[in-house]
N, C-alpha and C positions, 0 to 999 in steps of 0.2 A: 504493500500500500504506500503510496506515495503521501508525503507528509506536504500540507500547503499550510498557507500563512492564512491566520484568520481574518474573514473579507472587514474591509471597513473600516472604520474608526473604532468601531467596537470592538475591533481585534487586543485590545490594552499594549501596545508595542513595549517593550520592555525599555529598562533605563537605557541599555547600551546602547541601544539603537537611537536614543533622544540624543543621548552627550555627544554619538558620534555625529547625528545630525546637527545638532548644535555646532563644534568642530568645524564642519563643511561651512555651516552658513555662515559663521566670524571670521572664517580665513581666507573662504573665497576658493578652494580648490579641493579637492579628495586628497592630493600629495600633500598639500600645507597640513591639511586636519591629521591625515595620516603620520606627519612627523610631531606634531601636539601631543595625538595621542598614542605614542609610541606602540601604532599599529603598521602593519601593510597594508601598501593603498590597495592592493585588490579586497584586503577583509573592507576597506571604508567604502570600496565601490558594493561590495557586496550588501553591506548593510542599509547599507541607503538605498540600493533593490527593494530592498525587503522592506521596508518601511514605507517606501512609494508604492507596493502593492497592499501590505496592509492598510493605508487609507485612499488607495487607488484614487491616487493624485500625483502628477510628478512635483517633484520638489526644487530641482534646479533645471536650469537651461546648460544642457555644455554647452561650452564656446573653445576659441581654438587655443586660449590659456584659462584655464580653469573654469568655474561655472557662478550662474547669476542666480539669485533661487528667486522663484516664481512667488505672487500673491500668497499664495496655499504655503510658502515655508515662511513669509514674514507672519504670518496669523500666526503661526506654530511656535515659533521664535520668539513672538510676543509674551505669548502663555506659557511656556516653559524655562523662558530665558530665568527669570529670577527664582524660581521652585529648583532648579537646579543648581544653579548659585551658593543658594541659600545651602543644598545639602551637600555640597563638596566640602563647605566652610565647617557644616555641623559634624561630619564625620570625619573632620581631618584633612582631609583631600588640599587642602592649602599649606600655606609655611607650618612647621610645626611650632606648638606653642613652647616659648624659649627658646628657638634655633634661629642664627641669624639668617634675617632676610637676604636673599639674593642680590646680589649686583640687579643694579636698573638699568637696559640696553636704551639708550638714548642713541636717536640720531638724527640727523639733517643739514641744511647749510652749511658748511664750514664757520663762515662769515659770522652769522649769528648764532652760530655757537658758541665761537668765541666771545664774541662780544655783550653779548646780552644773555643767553639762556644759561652758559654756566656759572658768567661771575654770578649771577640770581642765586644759582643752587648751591653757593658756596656754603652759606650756613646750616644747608643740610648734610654736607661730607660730614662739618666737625659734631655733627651728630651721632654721625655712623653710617650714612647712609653710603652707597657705592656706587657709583658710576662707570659703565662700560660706552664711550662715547665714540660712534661711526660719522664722517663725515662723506657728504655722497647729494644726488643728485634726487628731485623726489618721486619719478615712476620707478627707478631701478629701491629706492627704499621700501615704497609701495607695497611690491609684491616680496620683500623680504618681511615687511612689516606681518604681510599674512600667513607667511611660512614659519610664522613666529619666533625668526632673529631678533628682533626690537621688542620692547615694549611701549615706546613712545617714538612718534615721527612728528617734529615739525618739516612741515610739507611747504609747496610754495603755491598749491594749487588745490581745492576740494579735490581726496581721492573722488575716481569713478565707482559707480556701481553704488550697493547697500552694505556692504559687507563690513566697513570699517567705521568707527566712531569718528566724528570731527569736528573741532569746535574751534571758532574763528580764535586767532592769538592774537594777533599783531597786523597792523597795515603799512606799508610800504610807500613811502612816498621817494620817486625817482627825480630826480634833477641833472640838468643838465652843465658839467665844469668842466674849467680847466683852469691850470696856474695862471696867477695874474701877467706871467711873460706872454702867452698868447690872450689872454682876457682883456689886454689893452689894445690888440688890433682890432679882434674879433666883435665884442660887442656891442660896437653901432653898425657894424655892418650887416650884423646878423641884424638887427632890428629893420635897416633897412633892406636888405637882399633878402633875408628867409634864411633855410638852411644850407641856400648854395652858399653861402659865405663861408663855409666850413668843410666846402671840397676837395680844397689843399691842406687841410689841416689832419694830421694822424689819428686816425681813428684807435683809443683800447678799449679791448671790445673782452665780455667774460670769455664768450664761446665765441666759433668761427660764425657760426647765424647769424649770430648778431641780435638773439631773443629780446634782451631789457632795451638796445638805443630803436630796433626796430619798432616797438609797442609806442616807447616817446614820437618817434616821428610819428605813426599814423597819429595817436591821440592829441598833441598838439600842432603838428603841423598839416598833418592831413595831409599825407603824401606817402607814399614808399619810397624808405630809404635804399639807395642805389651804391652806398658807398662802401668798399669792404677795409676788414678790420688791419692795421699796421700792425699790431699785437693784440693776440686772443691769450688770454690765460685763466685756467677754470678756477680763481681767487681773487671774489673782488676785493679782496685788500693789497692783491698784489698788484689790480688795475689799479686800486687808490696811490699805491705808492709810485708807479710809474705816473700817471698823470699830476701828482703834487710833484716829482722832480721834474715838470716840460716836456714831458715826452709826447702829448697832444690833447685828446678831450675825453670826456666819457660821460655816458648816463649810471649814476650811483645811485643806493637808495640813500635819502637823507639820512637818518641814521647812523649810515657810516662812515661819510664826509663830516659831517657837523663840526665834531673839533676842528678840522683842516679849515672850514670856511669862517668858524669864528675867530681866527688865529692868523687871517687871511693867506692862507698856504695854497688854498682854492677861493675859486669866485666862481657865483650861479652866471653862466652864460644868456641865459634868459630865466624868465619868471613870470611864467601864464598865471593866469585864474585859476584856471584847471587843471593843475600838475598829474599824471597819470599814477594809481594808486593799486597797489595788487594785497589782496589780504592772505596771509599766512596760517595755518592751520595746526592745531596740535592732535595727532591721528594715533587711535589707538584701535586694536581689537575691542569690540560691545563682550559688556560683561563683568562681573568683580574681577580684577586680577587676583591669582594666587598669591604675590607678594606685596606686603602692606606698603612697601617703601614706592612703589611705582603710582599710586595712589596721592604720595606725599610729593614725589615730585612734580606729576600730574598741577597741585593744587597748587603748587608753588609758582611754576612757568608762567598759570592763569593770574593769579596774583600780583605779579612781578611785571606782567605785561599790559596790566593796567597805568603804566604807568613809561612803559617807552614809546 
């Protein structure tokens, strides 16, 4: 006799099958869940069969890097998410009580890493707390973020999909400098010429694309920029510090320039109304974490960000 799943919702799916489906839908793939929950991805492919035929509903959509879970797994997720939670916590399945907490995988921007998110968490080291800090780009963080290498990702963009938590950090305001040796030619010309007046001028640029001066040109000047970069280097404090010694111009976030310009090391090249603004996100997997201290830096970041 052949052994089947019982039909329906009424079938009672057992825990394993929740947590593993839980797993899938916070990390966003079978392989990520599969490495959480220190299974084989074919037992998490398997399980999630059997849980899609006992309420004979599919639950995710594959895609050609991992999967989107459909209506039917956010309802499920909803209802299960904190009952589950709650009983990893009550049966131990978290830190254990009196063992220290884990190092907290932090990662994102180089830049503002430096500069803002760790001198912030400083008062939580001399506490105890540990820090494992990755710096990197934020799609390739992303899907490490769901493979569950990090614990915390500030991002430069809302992840895609549902899968991950995200709450706005930080906004970005970009401006346009250069050392005051070219700031003395350039700036009535640019007022009057536009951005052609900065044709001959060196471009340092983060990346070869030219991501953050392209977005300033379309938003303030309303045009596509056609100029490529003299130096690209993937550190904007390394673009700060070539462009504070003459080496040509660049779009910064204010932020990071600020000392330079009150110090006049830098001068704003222009100065719209409407300076282009991108918001920054602190991303995590939906859920209690296992460890208290990712919680504490969590609340800290938020904190601390109210006020850059």
């Amino acid at each position: 006799m052949t052994h089947r799943d019982p039909p329906g919702p009424a079938g009672q799916p057992d825990l394993n099958l929740l947590r593993t489906f839980l797993a899938v839908y916070r990390s966003g793939s079978f392989t990520a869940a599969a490495q959480v929950l220190g299974l084989s991805q074919p037992t998490v492919t398997t399980q999630i069969r059997s849980l899609e035929r006992r309420m004979r509903r599919e639950l995710f959509e594959r895609l050609p890097r991992g999967v989107a879970p459909t209506a039917v797994a956010d309802e499920l997720a909803a209802r299960i998410a904190a009952p589950l939670d709650a009983l990893a916590a009550a049966t131990g399945h978290g830190t254990p009580e009196g063992a220290r907490p884990a190092p907290v995988h932090l990662a994102g921007p180089a830049e503002l890493l430096a500069t803002r998110a760790l001198p912030a968490l400083a008062p939580l080291v001399t506490r105890g707390v540990r820090l494992r800090v990755t710096a990197g780009l934020t799609d390739p963080l992303m899907d490490e973020l769901r493979a569950g290498r990090h614990d915390l990702v500030i991002a430069t963009a809302r992840p895609r999909g549902r899968v991950l938590s995200a709450t706005p950090l930080t906004d970005e305001e970009f401006v346009l400098v250069a050392a005051p040796v070219w700031a003395g030619r350039l700036k009535d010309r640019l007022a009057a010429d536009g951005p052609a007046a900065l044709h001959d001028v060196p471009l340092i640029s983060y990346a070869e694309d030219l991501p953050i001066v392209r977005r300033y040109w379309r938003h303030v000047f309303g045009r596509r920029l056609t100029a490529h970069a003299a130096v690209s280097v993937p550190d904007l404090r390394a673009v700060l510090a070539l462009v504070t010694a003459g080496a040509g111009f660049s779009v910064l976030p204010r932020y990071l320039c600020a000392d330079a310009l009150a110090r006049g090391a830098l001068v704003l090249l222009d100065e719209p109304e409407d300076t282009p603004i991108n918001t920054g996100f602190l991303v995590q997997r939906p859920g209690i974490p296992d460890n208290p201290h990712v919680t504490l830096v969590r609340d800290r970041l938020l904190e601390a960000a109210r006020a850059w």
